[in-house]
N, CA, C and O atoms as CSV, one atom per row, in Angstrom:
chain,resi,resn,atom,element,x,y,z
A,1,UNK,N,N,-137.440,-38.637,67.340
A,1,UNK,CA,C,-136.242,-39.177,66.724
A,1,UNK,C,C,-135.914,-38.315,65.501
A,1,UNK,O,O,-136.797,-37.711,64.892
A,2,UNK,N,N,-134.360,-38.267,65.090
A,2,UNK,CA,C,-133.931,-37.536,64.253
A,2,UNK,C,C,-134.667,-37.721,62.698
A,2,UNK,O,O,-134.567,-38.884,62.306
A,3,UNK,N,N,-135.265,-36.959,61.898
A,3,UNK,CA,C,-135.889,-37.626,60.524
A,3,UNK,C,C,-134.595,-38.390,59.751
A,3,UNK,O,O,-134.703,-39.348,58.986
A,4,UNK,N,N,-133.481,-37.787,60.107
A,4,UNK,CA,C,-132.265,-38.576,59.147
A,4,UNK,C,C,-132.248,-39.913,59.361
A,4,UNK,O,O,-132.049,-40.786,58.516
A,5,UNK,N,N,-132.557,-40.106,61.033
A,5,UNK,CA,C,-132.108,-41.804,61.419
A,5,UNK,C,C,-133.277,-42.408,61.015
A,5,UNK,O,O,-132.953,-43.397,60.357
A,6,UNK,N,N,-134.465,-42.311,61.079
A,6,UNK,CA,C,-135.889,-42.864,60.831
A,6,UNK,C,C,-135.417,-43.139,58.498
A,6,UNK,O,O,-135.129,-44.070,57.746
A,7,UNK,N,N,-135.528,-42.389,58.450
A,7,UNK,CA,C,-135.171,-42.302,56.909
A,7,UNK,C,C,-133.903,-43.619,56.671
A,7,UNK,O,O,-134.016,-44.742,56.178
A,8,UNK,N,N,-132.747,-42.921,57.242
A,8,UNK,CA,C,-131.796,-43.949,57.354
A,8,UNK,C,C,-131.884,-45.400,57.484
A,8,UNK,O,O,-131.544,-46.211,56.623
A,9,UNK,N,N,-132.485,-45.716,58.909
A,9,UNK,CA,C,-132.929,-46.822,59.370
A,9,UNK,C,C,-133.549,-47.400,58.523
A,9,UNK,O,O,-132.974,-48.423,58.153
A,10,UNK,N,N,-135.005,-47.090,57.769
A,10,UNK,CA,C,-135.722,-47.453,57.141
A,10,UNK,C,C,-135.509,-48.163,55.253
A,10,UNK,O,O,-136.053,-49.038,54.579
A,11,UNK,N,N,-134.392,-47.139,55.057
A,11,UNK,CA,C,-133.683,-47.675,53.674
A,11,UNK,C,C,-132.996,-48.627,53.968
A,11,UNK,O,O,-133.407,-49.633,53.390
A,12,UNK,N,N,-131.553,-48.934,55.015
A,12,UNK,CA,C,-131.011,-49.771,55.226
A,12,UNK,C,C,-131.823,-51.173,55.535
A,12,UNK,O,O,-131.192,-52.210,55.332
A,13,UNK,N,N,-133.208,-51.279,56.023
A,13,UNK,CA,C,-133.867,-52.234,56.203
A,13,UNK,C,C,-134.264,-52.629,54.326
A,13,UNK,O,O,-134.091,-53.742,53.829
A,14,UNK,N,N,-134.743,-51.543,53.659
A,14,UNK,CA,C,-135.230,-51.993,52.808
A,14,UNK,C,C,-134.210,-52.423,51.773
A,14,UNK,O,O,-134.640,-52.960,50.753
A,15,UNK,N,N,-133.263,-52.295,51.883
A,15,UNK,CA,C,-132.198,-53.020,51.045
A,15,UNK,C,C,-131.839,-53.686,51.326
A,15,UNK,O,O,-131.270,-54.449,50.546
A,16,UNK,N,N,-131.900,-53.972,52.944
A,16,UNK,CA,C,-131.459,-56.063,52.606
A,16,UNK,C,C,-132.455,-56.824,52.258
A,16,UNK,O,O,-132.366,-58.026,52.509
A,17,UNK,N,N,-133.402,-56.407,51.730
A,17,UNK,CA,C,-134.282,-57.461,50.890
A,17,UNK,C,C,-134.413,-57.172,49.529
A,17,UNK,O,O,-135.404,-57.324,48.815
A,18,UNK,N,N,-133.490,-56.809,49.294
A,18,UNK,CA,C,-133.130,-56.654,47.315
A,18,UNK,C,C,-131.662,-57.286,46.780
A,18,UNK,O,O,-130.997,-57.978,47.551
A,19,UNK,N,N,-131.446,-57.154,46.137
A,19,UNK,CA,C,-129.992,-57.599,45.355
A,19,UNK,C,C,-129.028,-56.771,45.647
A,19,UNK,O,O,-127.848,-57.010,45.392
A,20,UNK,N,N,-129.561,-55.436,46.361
A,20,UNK,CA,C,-128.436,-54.326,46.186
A,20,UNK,C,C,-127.789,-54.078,47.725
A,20,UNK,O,O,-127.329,-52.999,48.097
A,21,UNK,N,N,-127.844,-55.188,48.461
A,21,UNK,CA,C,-127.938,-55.375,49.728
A,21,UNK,C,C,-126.282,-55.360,50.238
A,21,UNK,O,O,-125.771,-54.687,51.133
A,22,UNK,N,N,-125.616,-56.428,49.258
A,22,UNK,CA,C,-124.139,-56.317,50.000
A,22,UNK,C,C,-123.554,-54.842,49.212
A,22,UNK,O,O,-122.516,-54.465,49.755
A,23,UNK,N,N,-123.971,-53.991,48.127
A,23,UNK,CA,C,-123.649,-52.909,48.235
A,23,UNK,C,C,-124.127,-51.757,49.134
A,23,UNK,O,O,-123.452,-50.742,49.303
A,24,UNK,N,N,-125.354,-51.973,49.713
A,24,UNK,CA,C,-125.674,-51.216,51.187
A,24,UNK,C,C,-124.792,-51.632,51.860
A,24,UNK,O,O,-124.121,-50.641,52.149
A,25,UNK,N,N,-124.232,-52.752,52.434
A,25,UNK,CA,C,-123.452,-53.073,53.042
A,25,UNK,C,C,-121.815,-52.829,52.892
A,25,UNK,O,O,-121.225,-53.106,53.937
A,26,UNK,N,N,-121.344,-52.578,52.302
A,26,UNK,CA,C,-120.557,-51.986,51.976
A,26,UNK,C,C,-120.658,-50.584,51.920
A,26,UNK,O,O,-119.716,-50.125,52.566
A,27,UNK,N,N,-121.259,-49.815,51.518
A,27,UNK,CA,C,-121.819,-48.583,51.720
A,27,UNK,C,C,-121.333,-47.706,53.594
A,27,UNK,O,O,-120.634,-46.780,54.005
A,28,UNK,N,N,-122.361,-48.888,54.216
A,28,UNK,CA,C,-122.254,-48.462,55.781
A,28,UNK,C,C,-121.515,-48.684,56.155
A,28,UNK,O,O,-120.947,-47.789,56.781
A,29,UNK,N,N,-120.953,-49.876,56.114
A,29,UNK,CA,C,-119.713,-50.507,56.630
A,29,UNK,C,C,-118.441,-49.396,56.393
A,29,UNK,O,O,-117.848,-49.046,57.414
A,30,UNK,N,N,-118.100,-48.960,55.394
A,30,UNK,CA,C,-117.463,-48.005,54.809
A,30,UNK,C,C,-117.531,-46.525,55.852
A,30,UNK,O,O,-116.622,-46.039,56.525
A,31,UNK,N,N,-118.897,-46.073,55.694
A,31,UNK,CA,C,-119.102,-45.103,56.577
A,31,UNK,C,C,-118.939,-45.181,58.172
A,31,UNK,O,O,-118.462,-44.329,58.921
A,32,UNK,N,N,-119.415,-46.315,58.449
A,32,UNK,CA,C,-119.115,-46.801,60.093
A,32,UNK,C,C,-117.155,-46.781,60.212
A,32,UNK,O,O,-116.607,-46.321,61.214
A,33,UNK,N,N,-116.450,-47.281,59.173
A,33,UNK,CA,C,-115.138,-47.419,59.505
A,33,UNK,C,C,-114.672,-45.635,59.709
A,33,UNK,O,O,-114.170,-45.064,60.677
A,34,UNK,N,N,-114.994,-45.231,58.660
A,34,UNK,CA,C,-114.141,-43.779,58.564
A,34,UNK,C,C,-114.358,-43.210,60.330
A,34,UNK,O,O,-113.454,-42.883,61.099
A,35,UNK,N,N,-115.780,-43.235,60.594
A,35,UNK,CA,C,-116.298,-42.424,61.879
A,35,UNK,C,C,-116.041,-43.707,63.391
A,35,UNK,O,O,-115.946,-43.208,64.513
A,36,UNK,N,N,-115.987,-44.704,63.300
A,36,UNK,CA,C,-115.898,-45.559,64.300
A,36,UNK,C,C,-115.381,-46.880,64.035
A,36,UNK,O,O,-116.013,-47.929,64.155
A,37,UNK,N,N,-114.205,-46.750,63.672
A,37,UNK,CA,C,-112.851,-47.941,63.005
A,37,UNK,C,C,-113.187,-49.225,64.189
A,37,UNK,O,O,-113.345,-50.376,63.782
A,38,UNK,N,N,-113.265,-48.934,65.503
A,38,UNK,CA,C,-113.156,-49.897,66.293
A,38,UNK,C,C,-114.572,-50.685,66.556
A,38,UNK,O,O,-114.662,-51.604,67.371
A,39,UNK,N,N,-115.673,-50.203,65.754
A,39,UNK,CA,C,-116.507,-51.281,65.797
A,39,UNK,C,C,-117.558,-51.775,64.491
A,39,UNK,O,O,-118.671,-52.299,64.516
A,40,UNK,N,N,-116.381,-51.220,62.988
A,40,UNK,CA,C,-117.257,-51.299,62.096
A,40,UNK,C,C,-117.436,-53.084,61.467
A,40,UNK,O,O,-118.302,-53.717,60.863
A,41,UNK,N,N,-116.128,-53.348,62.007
A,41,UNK,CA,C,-116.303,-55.108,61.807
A,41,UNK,C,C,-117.475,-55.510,62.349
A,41,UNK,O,O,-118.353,-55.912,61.585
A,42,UNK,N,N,-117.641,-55.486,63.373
A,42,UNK,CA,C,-119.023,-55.645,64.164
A,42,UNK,C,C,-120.366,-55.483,63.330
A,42,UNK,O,O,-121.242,-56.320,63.114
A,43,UNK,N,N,-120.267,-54.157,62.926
A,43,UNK,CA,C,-121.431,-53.493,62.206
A,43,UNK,C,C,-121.474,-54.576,61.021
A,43,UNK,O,O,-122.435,-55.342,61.098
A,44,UNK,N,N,-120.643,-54.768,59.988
A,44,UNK,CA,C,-120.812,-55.369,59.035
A,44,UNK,C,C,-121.111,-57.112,59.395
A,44,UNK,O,O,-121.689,-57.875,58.621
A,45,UNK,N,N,-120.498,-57.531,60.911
A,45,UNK,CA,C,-121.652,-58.904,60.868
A,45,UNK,C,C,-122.804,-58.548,61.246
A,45,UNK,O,O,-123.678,-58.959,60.482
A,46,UNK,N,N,-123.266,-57.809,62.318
A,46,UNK,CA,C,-124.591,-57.113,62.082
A,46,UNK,C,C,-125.184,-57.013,61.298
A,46,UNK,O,O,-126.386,-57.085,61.553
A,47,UNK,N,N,-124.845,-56.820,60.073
A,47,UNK,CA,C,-125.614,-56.446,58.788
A,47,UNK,C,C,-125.874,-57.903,58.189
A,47,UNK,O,O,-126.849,-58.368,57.599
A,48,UNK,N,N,-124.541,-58.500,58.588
A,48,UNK,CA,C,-125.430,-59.638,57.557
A,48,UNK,C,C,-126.476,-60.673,58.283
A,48,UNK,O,O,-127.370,-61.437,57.917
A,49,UNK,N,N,-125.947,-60.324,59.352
A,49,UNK,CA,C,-127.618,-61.230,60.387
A,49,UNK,C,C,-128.570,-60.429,60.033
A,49,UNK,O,O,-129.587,-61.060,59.744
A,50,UNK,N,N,-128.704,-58.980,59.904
A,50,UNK,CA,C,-130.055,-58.439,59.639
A,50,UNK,C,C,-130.496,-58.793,58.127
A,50,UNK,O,O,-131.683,-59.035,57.910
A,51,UNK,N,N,-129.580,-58.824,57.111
A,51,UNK,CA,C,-129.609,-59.643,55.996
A,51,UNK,C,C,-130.558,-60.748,56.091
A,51,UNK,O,O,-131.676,-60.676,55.580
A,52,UNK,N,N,-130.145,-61.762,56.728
A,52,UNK,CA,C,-130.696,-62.761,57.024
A,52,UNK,C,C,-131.998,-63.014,57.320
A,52,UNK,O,O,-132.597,-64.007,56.906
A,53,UNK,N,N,-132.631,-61.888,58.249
A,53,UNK,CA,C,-133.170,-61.771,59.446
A,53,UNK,C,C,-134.490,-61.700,58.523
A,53,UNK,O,O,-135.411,-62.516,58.498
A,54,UNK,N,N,-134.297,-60.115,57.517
A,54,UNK,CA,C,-134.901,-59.422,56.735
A,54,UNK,C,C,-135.826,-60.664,55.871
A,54,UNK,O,O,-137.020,-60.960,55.826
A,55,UNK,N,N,-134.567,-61.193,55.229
A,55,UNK,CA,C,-134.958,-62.416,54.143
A,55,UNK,C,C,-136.029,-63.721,54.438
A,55,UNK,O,O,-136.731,-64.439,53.726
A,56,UNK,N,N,-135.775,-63.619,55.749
A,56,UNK,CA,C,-136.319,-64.773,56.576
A,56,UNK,C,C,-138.216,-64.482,56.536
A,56,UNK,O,O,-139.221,-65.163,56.328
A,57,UNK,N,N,-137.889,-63.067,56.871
A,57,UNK,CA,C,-139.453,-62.124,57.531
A,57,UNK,C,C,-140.223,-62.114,56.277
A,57,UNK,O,O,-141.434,-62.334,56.253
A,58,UNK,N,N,-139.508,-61.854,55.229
A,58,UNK,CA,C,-140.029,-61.982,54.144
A,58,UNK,C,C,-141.795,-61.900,54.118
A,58,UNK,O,O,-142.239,-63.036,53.952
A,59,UNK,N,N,-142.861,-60.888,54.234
A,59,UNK,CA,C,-143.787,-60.799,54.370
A,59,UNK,C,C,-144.543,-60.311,55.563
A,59,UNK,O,O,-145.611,-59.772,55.851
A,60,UNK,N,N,-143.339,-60.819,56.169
A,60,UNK,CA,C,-143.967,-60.619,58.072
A,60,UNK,C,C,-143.459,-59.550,58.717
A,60,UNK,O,O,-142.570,-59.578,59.568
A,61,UNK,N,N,-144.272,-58.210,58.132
A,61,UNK,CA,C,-144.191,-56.748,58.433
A,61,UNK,C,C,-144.001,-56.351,59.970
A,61,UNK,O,O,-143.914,-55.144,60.199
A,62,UNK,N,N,-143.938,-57.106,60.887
A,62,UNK,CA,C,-143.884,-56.688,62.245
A,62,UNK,C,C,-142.882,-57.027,62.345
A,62,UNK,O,O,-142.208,-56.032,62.613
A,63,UNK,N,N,-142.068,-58.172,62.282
A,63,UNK,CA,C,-140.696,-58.519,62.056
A,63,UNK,C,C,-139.908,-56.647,61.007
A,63,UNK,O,O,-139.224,-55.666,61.295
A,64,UNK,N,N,-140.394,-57.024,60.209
A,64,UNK,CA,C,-139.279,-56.243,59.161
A,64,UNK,C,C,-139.316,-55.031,59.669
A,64,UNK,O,O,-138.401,-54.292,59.304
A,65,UNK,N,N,-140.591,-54.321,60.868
A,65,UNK,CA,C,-140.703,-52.636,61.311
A,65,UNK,C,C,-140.025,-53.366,62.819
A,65,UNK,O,O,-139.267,-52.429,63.070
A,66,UNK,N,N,-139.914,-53.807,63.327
A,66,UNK,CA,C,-139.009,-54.363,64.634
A,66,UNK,C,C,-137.600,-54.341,64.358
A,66,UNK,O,O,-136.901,-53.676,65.123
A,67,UNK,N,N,-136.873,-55.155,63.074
A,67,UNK,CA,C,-135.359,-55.078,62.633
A,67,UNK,C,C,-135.214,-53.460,62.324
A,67,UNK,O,O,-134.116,-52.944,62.533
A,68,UNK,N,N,-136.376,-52.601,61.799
A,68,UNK,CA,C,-136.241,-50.996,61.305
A,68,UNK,C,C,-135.420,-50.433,62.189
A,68,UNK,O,O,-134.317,-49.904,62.055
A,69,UNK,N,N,-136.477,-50.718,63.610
A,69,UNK,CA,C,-136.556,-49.747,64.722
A,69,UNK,C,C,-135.110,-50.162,65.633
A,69,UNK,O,O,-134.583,-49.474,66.508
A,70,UNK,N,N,-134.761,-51.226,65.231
A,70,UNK,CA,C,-133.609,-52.042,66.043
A,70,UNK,C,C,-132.395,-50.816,65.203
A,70,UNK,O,O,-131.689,-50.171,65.978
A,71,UNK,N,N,-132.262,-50.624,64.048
A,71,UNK,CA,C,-131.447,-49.783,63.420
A,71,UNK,C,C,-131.520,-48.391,63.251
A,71,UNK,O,O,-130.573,-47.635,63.035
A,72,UNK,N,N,-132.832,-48.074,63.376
A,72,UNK,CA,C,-133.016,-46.746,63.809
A,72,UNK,C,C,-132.647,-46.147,65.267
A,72,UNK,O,O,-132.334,-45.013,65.629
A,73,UNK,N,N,-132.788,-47.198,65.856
A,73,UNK,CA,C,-132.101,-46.823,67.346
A,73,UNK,C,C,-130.660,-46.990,67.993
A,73,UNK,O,O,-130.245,-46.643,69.099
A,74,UNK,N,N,-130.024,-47.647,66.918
A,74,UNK,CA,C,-128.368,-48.125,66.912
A,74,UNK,C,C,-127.683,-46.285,65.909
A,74,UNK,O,O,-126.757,-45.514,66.159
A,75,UNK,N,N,-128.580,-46.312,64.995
A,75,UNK,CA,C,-128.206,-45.062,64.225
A,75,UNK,C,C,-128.545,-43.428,65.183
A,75,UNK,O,O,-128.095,-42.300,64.982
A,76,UNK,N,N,-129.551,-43.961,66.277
A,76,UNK,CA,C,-129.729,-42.375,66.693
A,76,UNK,C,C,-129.040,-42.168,68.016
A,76,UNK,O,O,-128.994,-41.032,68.488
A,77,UNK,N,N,-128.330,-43.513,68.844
A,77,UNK,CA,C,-127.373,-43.349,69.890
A,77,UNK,C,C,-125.751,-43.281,68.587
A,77,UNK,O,O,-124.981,-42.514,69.165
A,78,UNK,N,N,-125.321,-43.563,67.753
A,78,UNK,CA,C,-124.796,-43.036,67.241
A,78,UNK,C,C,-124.650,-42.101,66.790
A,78,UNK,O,O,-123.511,-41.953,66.346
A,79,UNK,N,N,-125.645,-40.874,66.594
A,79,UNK,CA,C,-125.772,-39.518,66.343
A,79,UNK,C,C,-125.783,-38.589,67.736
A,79,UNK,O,O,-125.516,-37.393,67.851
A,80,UNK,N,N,-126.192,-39.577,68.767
A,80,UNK,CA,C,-126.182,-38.762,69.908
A,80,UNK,C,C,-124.782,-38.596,70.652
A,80,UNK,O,O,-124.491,-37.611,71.331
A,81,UNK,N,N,-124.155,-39.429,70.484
A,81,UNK,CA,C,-122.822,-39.478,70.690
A,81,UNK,C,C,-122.032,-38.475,70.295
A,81,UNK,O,O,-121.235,-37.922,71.053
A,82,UNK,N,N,-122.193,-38.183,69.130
A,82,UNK,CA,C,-121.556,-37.194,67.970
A,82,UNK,C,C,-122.364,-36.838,67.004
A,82,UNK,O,O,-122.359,-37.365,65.891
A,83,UNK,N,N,-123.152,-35.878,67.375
A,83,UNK,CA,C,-124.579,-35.017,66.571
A,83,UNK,C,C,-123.903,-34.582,65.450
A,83,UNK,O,O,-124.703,-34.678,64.519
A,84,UNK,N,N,-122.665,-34.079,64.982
A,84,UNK,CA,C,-122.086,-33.775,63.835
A,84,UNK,C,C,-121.745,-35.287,63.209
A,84,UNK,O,O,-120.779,-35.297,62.447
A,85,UNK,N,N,-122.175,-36.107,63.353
A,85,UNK,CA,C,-122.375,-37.220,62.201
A,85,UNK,C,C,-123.668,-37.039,61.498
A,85,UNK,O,O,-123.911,-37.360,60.334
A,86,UNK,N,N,-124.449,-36.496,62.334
A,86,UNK,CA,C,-126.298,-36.645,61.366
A,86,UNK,C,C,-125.769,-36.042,59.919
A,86,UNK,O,O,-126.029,-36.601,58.853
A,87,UNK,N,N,-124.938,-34.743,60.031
A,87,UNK,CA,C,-124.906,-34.301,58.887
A,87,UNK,C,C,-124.436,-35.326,57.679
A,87,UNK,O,O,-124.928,-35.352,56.551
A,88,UNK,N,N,-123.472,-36.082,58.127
A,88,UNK,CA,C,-122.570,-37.338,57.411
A,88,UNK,C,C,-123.657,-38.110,57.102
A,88,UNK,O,O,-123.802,-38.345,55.902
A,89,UNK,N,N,-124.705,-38.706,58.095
A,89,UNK,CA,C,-125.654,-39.451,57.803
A,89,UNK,C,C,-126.511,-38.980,56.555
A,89,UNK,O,O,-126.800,-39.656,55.568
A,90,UNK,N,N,-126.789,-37.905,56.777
A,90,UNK,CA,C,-127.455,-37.335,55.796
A,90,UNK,C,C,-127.175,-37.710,54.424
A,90,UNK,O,O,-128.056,-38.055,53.636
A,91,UNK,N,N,-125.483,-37.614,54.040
A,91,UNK,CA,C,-124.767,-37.301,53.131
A,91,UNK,C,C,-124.951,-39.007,52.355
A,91,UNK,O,O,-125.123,-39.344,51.184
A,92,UNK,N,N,-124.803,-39.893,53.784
A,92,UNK,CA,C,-124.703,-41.615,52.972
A,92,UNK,C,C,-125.984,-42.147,52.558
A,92,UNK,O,O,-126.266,-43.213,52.010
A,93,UNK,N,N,-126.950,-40.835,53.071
A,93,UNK,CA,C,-128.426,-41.340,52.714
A,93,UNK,C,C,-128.938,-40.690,51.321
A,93,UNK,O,O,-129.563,-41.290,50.446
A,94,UNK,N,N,-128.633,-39.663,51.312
A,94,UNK,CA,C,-128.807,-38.784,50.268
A,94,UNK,C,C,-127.970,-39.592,48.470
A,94,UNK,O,O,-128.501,-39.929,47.412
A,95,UNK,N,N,-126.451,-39.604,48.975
A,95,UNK,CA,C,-125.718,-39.917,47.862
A,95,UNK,C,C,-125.470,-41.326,47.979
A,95,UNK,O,O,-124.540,-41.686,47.257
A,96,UNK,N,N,-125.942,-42.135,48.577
A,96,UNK,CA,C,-125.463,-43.738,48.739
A,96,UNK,C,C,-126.399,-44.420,48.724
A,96,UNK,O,O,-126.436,-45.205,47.777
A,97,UNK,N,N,-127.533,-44.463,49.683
A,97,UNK,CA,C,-128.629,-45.325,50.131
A,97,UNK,C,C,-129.880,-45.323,49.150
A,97,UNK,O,O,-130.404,-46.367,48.760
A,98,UNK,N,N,-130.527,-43.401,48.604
A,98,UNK,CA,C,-130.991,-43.883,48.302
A,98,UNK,C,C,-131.341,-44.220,46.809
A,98,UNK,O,O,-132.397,-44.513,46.247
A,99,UNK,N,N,-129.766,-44.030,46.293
A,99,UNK,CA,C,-129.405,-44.374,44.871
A,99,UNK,C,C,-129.919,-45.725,44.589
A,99,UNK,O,O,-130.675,-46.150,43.716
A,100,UNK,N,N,-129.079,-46.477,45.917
A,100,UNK,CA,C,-128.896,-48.099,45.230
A,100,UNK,C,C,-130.596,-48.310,45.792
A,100,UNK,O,O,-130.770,-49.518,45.953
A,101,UNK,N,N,-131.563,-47.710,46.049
A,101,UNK,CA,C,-132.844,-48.421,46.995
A,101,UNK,C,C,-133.606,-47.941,45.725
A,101,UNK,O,O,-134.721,-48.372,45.430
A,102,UNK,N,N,-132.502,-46.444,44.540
A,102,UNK,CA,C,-133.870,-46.734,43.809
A,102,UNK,C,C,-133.493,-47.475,42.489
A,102,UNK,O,O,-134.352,-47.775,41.660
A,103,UNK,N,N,-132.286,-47.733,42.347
A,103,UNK,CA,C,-131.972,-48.778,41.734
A,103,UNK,C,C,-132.499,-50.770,41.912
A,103,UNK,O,O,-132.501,-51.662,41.063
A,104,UNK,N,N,-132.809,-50.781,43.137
A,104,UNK,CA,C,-133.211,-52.056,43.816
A,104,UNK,C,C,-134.991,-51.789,43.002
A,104,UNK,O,O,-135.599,-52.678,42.406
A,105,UNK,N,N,-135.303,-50.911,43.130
A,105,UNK,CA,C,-136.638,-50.627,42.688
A,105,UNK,C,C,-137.006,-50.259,41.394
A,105,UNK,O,O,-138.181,-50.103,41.063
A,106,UNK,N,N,-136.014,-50.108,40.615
A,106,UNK,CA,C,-136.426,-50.131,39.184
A,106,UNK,C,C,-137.065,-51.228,38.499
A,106,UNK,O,O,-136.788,-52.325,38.983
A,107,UNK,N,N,-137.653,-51.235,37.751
A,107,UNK,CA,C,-138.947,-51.926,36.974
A,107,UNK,C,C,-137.769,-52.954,35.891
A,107,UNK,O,O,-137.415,-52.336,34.887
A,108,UNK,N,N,-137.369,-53.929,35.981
A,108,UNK,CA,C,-137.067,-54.268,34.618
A,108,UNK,C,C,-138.139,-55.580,33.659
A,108,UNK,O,O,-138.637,-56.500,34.309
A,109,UNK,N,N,-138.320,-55.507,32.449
A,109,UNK,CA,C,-138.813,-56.621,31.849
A,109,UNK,C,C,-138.134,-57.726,31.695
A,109,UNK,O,O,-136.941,-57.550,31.450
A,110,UNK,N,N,-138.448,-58.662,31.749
A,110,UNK,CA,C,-137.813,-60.412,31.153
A,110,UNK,C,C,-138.310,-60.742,30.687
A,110,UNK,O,O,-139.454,-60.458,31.044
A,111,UNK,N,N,-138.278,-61.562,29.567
A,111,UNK,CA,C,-139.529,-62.284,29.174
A,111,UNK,C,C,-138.489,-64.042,28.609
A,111,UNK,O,O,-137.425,-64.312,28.051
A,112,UNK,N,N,-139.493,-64.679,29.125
A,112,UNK,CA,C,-138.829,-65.923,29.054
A,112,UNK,C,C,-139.994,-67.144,28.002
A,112,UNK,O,O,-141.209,-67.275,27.854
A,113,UNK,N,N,-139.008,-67.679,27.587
A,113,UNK,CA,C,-139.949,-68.563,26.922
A,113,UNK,C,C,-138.944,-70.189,26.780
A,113,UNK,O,O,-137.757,-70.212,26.454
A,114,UNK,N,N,-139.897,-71.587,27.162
A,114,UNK,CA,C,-139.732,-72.283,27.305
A,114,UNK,C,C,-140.605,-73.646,26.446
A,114,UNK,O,O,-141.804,-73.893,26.324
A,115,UNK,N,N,-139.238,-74.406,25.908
A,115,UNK,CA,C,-139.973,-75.275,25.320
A,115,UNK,C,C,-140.046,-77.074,25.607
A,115,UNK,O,O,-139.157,-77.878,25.324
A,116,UNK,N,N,-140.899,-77.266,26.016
A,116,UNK,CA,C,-140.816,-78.791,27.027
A,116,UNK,C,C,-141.281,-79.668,25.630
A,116,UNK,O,O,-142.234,-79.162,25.037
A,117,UNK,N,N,-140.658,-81.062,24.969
A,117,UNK,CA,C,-140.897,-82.037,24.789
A,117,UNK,C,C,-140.953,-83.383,25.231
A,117,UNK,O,O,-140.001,-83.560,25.990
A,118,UNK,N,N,-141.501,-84.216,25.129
A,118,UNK,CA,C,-141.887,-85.569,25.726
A,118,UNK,C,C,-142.440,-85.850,26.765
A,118,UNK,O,O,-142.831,-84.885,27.421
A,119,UNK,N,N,-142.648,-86.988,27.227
A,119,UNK,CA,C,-143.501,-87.306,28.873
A,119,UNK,C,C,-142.748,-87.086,29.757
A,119,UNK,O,O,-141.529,-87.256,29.768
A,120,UNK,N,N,-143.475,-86.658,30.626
A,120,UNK,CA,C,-143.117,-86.409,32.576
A,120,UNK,C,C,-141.329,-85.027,31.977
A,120,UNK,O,O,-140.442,-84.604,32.719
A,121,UNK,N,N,-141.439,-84.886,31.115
A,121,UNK,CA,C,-140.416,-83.516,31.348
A,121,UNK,C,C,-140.856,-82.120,32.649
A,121,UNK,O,O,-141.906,-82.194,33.287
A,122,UNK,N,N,-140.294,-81.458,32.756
A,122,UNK,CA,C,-140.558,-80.811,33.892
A,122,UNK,C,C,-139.516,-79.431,33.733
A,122,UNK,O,O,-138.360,-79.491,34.152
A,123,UNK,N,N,-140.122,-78.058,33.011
A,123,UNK,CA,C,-139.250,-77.064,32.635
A,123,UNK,C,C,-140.057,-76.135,34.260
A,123,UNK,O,O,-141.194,-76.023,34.719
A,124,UNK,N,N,-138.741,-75.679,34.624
A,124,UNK,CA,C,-139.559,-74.358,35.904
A,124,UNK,C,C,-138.491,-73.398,35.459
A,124,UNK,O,O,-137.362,-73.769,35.139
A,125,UNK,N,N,-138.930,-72.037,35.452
A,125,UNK,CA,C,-138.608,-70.874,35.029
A,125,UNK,C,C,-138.534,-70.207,36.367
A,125,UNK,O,O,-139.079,-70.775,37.314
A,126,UNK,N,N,-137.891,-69.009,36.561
A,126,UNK,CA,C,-138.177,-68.046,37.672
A,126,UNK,C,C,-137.044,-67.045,37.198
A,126,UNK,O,O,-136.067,-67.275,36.485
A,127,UNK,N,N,-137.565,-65.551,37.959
A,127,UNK,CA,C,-137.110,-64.424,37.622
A,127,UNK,C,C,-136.601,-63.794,38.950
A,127,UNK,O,O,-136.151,-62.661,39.120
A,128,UNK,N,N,-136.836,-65.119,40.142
A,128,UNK,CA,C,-135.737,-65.077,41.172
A,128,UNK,C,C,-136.390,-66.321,42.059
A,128,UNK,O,O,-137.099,-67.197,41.563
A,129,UNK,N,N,-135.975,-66.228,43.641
A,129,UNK,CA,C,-135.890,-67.690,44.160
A,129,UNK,C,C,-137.242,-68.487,43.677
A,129,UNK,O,O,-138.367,-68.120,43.338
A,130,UNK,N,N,-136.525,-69.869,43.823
A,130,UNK,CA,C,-137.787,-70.978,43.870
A,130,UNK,C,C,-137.961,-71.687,44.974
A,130,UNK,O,O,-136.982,-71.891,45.692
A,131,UNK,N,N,-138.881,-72.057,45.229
A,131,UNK,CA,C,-138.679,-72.502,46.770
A,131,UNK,C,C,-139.695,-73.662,46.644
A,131,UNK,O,O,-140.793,-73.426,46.142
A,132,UNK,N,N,-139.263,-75.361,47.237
A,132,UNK,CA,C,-139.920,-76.311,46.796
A,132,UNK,C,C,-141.550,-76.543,48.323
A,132,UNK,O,O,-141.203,-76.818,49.472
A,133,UNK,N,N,-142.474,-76.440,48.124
A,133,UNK,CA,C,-143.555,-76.267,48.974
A,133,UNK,C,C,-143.462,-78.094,49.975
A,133,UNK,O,O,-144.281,-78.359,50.855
């Protein structure tokens, strides 16, 4: 397989599990319209089921390299079609993808501080989802 689509594939997976996800999405969606107008609507609900999909797997690495390979293989019959897109691919991976993937991955600090008075109060903090067990 092409290293562009494996690369490709592999960022687009890893950004729908960050914040920077509907700007990947927008990103491709964008690129899918210019090169294939008649099925980028498609692509972009695609994306947000894999959105979904991603969020869901959350931990469950055979899931999240299965959705990869599902997009790595949608991206390399799209290159096979028209091998002068890899170069384009290249271009949304290079200057688009993996800006915002290393933006999704930057380190930031928070620091939070909380002050609970009286009985049975109940302060919960988080620096993203909470999820009740």
């Amino acid at each position: 397989m092409d290293p562009v689509v494996v690369e490709a594939g592999t960022a687009l997976v890893k950004l729908m599990a960050t914040d920077m996800w509907s700007g990947a999405k927008d990103v491709v969606t964008g690129w899918w319209h210019r090169h294939h107008p008649e099925s980028a609507e498609q692509v972009g609900t695609d994306l947000d089921r894999l959105h979904d999909e991603v969020v869901e797997a959350a931990g469950d690495e055979a899931t999240r390299e299965a959705l990869t390979g599902e997009w790595r293989v949608r991206l390399r019959r799209l290159i096979a079609s028209n091998p002068e897109l890899a170069v384009e691919l290249r271009r949304l991976l290079t200057e688009e993808l993996t800006p915002l993937l290393a933006r999704a991955n930057a380190t930031t600090t928070v620091t939070q501080t909380a002050t609970v008075t009286g009985d049975r109060n109940i302060t919960i903090q988080a620096g993203r989802d909470i999820r009740r067990s």
